[in-house]
TIPAVO-290439 format. One record per residue (C-alpha): z, y, x; residue number from 1. Coordinates in steps of 0.02 Angstrom, whole numbers, plus 50000, padded with zeros to 5 digits. Example, Ala and Ser with C-alpha at 12.3 -4.5 7.8 and 13.67 -1.06 7.14 Angstrom:
! TIPAVO-290439
SITE    up north  east zaro
SITE 50390 49775 50615    1
SITE 50357 49947 50684    2
***
This chain:
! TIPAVO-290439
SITE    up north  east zaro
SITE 62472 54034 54438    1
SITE 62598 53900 54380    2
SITE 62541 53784 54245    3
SITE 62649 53846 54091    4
SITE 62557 54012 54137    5
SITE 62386 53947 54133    6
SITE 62423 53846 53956    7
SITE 62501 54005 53905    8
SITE 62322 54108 53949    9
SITE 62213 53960 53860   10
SITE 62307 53961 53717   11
SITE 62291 54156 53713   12
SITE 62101 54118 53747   13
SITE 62089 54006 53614   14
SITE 62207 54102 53460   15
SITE 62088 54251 53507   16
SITE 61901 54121 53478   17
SITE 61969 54080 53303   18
SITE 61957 54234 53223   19
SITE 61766 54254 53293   20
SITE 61725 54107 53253   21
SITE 61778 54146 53066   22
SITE 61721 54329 53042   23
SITE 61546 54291 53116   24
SITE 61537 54131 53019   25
SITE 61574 54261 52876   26
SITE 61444 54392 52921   27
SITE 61280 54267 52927   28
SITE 61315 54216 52775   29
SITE 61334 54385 52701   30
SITE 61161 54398 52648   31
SITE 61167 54220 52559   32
SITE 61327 54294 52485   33
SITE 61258 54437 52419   34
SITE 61098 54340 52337   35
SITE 61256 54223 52266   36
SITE 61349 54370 52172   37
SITE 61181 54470 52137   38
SITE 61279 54607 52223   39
SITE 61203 54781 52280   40
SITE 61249 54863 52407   41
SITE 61384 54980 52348   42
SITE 61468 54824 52277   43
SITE 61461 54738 52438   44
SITE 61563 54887 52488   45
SITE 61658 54859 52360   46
SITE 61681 54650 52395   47
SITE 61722 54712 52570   48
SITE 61836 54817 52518   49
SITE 61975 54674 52466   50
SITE 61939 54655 52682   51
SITE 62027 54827 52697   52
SITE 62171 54786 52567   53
SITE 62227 54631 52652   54
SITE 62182 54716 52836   55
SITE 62287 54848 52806   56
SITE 62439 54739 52721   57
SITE 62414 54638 52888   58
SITE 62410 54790 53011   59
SITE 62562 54882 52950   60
SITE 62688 54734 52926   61
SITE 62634 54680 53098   62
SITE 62731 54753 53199   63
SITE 62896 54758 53114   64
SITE 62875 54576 53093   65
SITE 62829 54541 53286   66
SITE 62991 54677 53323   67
SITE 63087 54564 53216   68
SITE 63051 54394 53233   69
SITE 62930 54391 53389   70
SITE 62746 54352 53408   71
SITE 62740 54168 53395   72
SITE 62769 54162 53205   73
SITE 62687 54313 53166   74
SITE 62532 54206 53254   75
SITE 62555 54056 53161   76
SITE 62564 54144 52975   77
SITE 62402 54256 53026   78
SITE 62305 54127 53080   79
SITE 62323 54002 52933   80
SITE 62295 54162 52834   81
SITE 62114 54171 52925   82
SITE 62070 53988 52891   83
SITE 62148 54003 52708   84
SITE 62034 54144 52658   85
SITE 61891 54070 52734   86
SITE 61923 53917 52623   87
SITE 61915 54048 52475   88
SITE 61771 54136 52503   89
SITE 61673 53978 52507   90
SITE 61733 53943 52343   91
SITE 61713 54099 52281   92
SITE 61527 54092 52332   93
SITE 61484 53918 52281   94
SITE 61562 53994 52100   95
SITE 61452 54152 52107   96
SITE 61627 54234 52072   97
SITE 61659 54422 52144   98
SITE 61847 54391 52113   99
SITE 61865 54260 52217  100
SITE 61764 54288 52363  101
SITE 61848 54466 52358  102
SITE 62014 54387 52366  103
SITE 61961 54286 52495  104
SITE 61921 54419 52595  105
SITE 62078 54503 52555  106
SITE 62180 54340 52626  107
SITE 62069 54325 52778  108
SITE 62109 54526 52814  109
SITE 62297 54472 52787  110
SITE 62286 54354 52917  111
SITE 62181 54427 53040  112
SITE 62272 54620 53038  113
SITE 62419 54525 53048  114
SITE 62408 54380 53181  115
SITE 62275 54475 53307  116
SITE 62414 54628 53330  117
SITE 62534 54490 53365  118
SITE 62400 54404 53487  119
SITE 62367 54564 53566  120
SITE 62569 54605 53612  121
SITE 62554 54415 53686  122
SITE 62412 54427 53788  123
SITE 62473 54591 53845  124
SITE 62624 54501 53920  125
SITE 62518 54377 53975  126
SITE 62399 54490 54077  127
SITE 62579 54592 54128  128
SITE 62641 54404 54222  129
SITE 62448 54374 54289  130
SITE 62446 54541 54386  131
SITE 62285 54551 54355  132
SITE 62149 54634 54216  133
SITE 62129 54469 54081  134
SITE 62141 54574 53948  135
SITE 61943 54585 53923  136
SITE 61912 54410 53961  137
SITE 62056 54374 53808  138
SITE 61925 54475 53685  139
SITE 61789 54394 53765  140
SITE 61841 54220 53685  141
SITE 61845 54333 53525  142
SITE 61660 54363 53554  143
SITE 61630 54198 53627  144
SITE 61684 54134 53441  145
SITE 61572 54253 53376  146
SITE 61432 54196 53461  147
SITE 61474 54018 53410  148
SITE 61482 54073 53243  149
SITE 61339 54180 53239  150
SITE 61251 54030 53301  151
SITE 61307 53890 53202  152
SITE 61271 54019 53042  153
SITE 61099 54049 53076  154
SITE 61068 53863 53099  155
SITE 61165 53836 52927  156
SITE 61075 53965 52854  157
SITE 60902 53900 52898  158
SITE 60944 53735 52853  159
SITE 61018 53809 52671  160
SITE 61179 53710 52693  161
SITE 61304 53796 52562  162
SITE 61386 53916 52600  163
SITE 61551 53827 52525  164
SITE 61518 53681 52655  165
SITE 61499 53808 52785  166
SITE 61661 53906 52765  167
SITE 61756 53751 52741  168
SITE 61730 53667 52898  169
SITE 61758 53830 52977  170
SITE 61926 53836 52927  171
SITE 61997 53656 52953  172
SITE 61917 53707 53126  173
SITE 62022 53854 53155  174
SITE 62175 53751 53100  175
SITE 62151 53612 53211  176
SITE 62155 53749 53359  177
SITE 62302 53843 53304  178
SITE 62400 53669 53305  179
SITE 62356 53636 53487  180
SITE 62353 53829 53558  181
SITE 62544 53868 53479  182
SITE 62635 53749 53556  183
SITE 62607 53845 53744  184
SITE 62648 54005 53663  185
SITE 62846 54044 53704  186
SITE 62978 54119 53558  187
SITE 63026 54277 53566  188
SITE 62894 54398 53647  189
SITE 62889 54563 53574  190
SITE 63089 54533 53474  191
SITE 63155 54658 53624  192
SITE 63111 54802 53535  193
SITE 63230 54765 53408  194
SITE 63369 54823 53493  195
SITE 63270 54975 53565  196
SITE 63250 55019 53374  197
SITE 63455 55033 53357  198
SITE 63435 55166 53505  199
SITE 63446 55347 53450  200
SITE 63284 55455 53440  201
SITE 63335 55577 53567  202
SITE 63349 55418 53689  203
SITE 63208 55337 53634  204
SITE 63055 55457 53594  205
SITE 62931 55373 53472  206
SITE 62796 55316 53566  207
SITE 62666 55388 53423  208
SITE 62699 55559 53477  209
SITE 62643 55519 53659  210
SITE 62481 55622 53646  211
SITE 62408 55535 53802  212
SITE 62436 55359 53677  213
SITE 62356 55469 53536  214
SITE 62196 55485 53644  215
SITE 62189 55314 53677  216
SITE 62213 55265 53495  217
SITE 62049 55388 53473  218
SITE 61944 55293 53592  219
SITE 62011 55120 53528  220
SITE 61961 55178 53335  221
SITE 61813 55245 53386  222
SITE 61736 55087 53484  223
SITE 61840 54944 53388  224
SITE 61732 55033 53210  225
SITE 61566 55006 53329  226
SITE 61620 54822 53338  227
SITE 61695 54806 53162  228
SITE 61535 54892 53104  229
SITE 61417 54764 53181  230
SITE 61520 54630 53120  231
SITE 61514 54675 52919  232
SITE 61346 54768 52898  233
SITE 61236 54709 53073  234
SITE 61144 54567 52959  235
SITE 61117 54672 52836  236
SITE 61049 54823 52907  237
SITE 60916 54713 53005  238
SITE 60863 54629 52839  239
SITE 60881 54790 52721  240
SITE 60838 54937 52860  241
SITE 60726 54854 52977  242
SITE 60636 54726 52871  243
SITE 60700 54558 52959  244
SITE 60723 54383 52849  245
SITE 60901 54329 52836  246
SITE 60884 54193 52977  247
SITE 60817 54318 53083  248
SITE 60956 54455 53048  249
SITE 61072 54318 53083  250
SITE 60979 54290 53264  251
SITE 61021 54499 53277  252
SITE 61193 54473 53251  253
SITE 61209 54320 53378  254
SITE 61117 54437 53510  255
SITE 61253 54576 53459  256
SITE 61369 54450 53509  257
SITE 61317 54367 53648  258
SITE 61324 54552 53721  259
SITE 61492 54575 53669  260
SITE 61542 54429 53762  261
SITE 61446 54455 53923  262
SITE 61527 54624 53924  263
SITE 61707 54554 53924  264
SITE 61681 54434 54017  265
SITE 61615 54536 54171  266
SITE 61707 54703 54130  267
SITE 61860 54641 54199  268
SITE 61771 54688 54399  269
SITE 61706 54852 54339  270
SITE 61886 54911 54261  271
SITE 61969 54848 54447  272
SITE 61809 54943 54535  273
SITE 61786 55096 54440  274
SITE 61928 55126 54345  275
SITE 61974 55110 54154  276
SITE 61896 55295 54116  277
SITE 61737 55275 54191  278
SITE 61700 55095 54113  279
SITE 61757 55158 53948  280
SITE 61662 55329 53954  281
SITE 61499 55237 53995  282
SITE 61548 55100 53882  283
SITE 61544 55246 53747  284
SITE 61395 55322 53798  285
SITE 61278 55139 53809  286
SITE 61342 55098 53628  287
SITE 61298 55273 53557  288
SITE 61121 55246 53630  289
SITE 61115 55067 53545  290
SITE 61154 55133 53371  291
SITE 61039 55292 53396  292
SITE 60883 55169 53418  293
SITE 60949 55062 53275  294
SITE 60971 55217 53157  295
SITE 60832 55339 53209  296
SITE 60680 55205 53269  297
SITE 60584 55129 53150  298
SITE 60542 54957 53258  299
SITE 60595 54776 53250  300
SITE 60596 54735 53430  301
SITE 60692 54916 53479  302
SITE 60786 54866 53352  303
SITE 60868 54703 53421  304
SITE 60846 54758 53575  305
SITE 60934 54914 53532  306
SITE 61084 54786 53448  307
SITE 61106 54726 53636  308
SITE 61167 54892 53690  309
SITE 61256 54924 53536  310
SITE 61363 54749 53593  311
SITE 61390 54798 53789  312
SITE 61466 54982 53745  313
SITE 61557 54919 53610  314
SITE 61637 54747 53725  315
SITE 61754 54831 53841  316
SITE 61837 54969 53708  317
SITE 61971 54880 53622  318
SITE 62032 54766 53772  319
SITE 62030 54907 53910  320
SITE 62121 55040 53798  321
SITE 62239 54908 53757  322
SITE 62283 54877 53943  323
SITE 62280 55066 53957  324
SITE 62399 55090 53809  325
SITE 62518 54977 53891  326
SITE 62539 55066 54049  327
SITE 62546 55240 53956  328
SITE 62732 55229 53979  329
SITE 62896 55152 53934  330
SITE 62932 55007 53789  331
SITE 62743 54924 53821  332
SITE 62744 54809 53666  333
SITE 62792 54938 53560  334
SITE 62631 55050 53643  335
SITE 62524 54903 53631  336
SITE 62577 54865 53429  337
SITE 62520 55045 53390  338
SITE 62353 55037 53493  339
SITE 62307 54874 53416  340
SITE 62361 54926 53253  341
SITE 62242 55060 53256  342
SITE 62097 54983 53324  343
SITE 62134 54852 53206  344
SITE 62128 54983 53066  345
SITE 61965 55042 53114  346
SITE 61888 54869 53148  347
SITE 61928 54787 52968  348
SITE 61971 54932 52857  349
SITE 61834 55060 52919  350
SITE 61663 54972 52919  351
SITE 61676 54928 52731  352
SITE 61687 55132 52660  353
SITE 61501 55117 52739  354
SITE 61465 55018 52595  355
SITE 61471 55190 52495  356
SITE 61369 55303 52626  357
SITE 61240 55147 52627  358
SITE 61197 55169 52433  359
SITE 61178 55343 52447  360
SITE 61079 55365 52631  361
SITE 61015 55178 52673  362
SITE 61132 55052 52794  363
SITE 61039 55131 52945  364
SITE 61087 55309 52904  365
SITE 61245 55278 52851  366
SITE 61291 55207 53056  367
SITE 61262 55406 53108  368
SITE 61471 55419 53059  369
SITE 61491 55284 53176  370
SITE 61378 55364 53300  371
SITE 61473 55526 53291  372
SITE 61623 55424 53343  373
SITE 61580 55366 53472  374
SITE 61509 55495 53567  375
SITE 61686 55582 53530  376
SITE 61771 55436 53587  377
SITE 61667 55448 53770  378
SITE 61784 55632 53785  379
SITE 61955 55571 53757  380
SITE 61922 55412 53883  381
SITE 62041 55531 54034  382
SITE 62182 55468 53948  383
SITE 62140 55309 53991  384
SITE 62166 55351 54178  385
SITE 62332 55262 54239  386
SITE 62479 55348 54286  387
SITE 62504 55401 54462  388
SITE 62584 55286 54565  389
SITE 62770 55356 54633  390
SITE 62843 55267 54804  391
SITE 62982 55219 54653  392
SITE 62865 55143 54559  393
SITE 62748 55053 54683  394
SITE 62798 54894 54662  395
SITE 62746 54924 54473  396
SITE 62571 54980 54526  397
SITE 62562 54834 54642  398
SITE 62560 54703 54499  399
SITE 62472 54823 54370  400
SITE 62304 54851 54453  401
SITE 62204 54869 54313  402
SITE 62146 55069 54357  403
***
């Protein structure tokens, strides 16, 4: 590995642990938040909801913006966006205000829909030049931030250190590592398919009527809402569902976590071992079982135990569907754009609408949708099977060994 490729990976590494560290920083404090705005829980839904505005701005100008202009600046404007709305909602919650901390959110979604697509087309030309499966251990640092976050939250939290304080170092932090991370990542990935755009139809199919991609999108939606899930109402459902004090529901979350990260961390040998299918089909089938025991056992320590689970099926879905999208077939960033754009979708735009289900059934019951996804998700994981390797294509398969 030359050393312009290994800066290249750590800044990847480090662009992805900025937006965990935020969001989880976020999600401890969501119970001090809601005690703020003497919000219930529909209207947490509906605070979460300016999440899913600015998610979904994010998401779909994404890719046209990467296609036009590249990655690299599509990076830089999501990830001040991140440490911008984090700014916000501190404010908003040291002034009690709904507005605000809602248009906080809204900014933060902005950013993050926005600059982790981008990330994602980066790090999958990253892992492309590497020859090797890093596409897990890129979402790990994700994780890893929101362990960090988790952490340093539940500490806060215990300590009652405002929550403006809180947010507000948070973001200077996440600004201070976007000024040393950019500089290693090159201009231009991701402006090729530009010109494939000025192609006709007929000699350029659109890569969203790939069926095989379709499937993969499935299994992406389905385990990126398990994560996205944990990440917005995990806190909560251990304080409101399973009788746990804030600091406690906090220590939940950082378990939840800390899973997620082992998982990507080590997945990377299981995906080159058993294949992207298997991994993701059991990854399915462990996260189901976590959010069964949360939702149908009435326990604290199944409970947090159960969280674990929930954080080891859910850790290998978005990065190993991702690497699968890529290899589905021709024009790769444009494959990986949609994938993450979807998963993205489901990650910041689904877990809010819970919000809704929660008022009506309780948090816990309202995780049974989520449930029902995933155990969908664990049929459609053959698609993630790679292609079979031609004697044209071998030298392809050689440096792609991620099946």
């Amino acid at each position: 590995m030359t050393t312009e490729l290994a800066s290249r990976r750590t800044a990847v590494f480090a662009l992805f642990f900025a937006p965990g560290l935020t969001i989880s920083s976020w999600v401890t404090r969501t119970p001090d938040v809601r005690d703020l705005l003497s919000a219930s829980t529909a209207e947490m839904g509906l605070i979460l909801f300016g999440l899913s505005v600015g998610s979904m701005i994010g998401i779909l100008c994404s890719g046209a913006f990467v296609a036009r202009w590249g990655a690299r600046p599509v990076i830089v404007f999501g990830t001040v966006g991140v440490a911008a709305g984090a700014g916000v909602m501190g404010v908003g919650a040291a002034m009690s205000s709904t507005v605000v901390v809602t248009l906080g959110l809204c900014l933060f979604g902005f950013g993050m829909g926005g600059g982790e697509v981008a990330i994602n087309v980066e790090g999958a030309e990253v892992e492309r030049l590497l020859g090797r499966s890093t596409m897990p251990a890129m979402h790990g640092f994700f994780s890893l931030g929101t362990v960090v976050g988790a952490l340093g939250g539940m500490a806060l939290t215990a300590a009652a250190i405002p929550v403006l304080v809180h947010l507000t170092v948070v973001a200077a932090a996440v600004l201070a590592m976007l000024a040393l991370a950019i500089r290693n990542v090159p201009p231009g990935v991701g402006r090729r398919a530009v010109a494939d755009r000025r192609e006709p139809d007929a000699e350029r199919p659109a890569v969203w009527k790939d069926s095989k991609l379709l499937l993969i999108g499935c299994v992406i939606l389905a385990l990126a809402m398990a994560e996205g899930t944990a990440n917005d109402w995990l806190p909560l459902v251990m304080v409101d569902g399973h009788g746990f004090d804030p600091a406690l529901g906090s220590a939940v979350y950082a378990a939840f976590a800390a899973a997620m990260t082992l998982g990507r961390f080590v997945g990377g040998g299981f995906v080159d071992r058993f294949g992207r299918a298997a991994v993701l089909c059991a990854s399915a089938l462990v996260g189901a079982l976590g959010l069964a025991l949360v939702i149908f056992v009435d326990h604290q320590a199944v409970a947090a135990s159960a969280a674990v689970l929930w954080g080891l099926g859910a850790s290998l879905g978005f990065p190993v569907a991702l690497s699968a999208a890529s290899d589905s077939g021709p024009d790769s960033a444009a494959r990986v754009s949609l994938a993450a754009t979807v998963g993205y979708v489901a990650f910041l735009v689904g877990p809010p609408s819970l919000g809704y289900l929660g008022e009506h059934f309780g948090l816990r019951y309202a995780l049974v949708l989520v449930l029902v996804l995933v155990l969908a998700a664990a049929f459609a994981t053959p698609a993630a099977r790679p292609p079979r390797v031609t004697p044209g294509r071998a030298a392809q398969g050689a440096v792609r060994r991620n099946g």
